[in-house]
N, C-alpha and C positions, 0 to 999 in steps of 0.2 A: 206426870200427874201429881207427883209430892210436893216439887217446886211449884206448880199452878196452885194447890190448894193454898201451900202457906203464904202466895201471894194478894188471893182473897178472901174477903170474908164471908161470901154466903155459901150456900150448899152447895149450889151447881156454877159457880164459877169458876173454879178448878176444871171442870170437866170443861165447858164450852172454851176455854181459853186450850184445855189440850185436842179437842176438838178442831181448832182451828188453825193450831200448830202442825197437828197432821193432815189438816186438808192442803197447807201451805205447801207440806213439804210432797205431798202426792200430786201437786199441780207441776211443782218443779223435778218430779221426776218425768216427767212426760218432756221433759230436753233429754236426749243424748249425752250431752255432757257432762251433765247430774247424775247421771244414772251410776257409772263410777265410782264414787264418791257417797251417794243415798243410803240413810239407813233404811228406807222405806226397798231397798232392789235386795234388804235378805230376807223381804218376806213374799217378793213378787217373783223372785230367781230361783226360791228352793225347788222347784220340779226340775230345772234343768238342771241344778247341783245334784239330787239325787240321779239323775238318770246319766249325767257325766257327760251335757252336752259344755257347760262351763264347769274350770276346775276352783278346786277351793280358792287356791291362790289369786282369784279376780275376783275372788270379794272380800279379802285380805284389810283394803283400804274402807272397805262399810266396816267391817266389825271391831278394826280398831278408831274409827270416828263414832261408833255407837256405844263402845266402851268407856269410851274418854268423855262423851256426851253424857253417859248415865254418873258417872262419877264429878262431872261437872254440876251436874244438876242437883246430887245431892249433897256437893258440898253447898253448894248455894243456899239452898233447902236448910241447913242447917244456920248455916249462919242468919239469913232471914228470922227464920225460927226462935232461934235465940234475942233476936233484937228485937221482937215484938210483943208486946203488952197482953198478956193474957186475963 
């Protein structure tokens, strides 16, 4: 959502552009394939991770693409940020 605001300039741009980023990425978790990989399956999977029908270690691969995603984004965020005219 930091990168989408400092991408546009009205109020609710930010939000509908992150809106639409997570409808994208909830469309493509409904593959199989995606599902592995999805930062959207550590918030669809936490019942089975508490209840230990999956173990931590298979979702190992979302929460190091969701970590590297959030630190991608804010380094981006910043550097946008810095380049634009206030």
């Amino acid at each position: 959502m930091i990168f989408a605001d400092t991408l546009t300039k009205g109020n609710y741009g930010g939000l509908l552009l992150t809106a639409a980023l997570l409808g994208a990425m909830m469309f493509a978790n409904l593959f199989s394939e995606v599902k592995k990989f999805s930062p959207i399956s550590l918030a669809t999977q936490n019942a089975a991770l508490i209840s230990g029908i999956i173990s931590p270690h298979e979702l190992l691969l979302s929460v190091t693409i969701t970590v590297a995603g959030i630190f991608i984004f804010i380094m981006f965020s910043i550097i946008v940020f810095r380049a634009k005219r206030i």
